[in-house]
VOGU-14437 format. One record per residue (C-alpha): residue in one letter; x, y, z. Coordinates in steps of 0.05 Angstrom, whole numbers. Example, Ala and Ser with C-alpha at 12.3 -4.5 7.8 and 13.67 -1.06 7.14 Angstrom:
! VOGU-14437
A_246_-90_156
S_273_-21_143
***
This chain:
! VOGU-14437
X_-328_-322_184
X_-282_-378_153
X_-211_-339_169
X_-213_-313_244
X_-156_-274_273
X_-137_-342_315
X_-132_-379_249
X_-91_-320_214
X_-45_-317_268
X_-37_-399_268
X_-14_-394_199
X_36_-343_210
X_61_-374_271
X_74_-434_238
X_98_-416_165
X_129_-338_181
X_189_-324_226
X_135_-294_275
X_60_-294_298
X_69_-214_272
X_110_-239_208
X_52_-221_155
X_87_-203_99
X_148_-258_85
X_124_-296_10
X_127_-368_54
X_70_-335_103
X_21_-301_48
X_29_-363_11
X_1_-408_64
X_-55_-358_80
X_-75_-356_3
X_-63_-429_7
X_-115_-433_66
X_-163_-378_27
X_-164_-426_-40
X_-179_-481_-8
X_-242_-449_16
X_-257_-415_-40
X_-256_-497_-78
X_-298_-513_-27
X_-354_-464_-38
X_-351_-470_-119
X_-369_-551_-103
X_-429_-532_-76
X_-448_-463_-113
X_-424_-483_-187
X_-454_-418_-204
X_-430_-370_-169
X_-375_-341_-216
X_-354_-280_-172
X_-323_-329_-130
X_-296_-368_-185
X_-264_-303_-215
X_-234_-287_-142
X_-205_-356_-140
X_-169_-351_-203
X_-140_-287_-186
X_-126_-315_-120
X_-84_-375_-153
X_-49_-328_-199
X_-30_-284_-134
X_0_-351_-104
X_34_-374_-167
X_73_-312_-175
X_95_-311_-100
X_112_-380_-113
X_163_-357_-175
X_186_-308_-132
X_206_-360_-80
X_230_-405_-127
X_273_-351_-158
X_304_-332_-91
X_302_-393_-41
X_296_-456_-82
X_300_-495_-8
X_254_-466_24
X_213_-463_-37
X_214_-539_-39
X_196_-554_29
X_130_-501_33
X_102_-536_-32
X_114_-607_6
X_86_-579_73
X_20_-550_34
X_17_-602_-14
X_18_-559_-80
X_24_-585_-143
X_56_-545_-205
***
């Protein structure tokens, strides 16, 4: 499987306040940063498979409003997760 506990905890290690920090906006962010990024992957080479494509889009829309939130709330921090995932709005 693509997303392995290691590579979970990675993530939260480096973008949480903890390797147990699962549910701060900065840390599901990066993991649905790390999940898209798949997901665009997979579409390259399956153009038809629109289950996936639906997930994705849901997926983005999951990460956009997190994103607002953040924004909303901590425009700092906000600013430096979109440089260190390299979002674009």
């Amino acid at each position: 499987m693509y997303l392995t506990k290691e590579i979970k905890q990675e993530i939260f290690a480096k973008y949480g306040k903890s390797n147990t920090d699962t549910g701060s906006a900065e840390s599901q962010i990066a993991l649905f940063s790390h999940r898209i990024s798949h997901l665009t992957e997979h579409l390259k080479l399956n153009k038809k498979d629109y289950s996936t494509e639906h997930a994705l889009k849901k997926l983005v829309g999951k990460r956009r409003r997190l994103l607002d939130h953040m924004k909303a709330k901590d425009i700092e921090g906000y600013r430096n997760l979109i440089k260190e995932l390299g979002i674009r709005k």
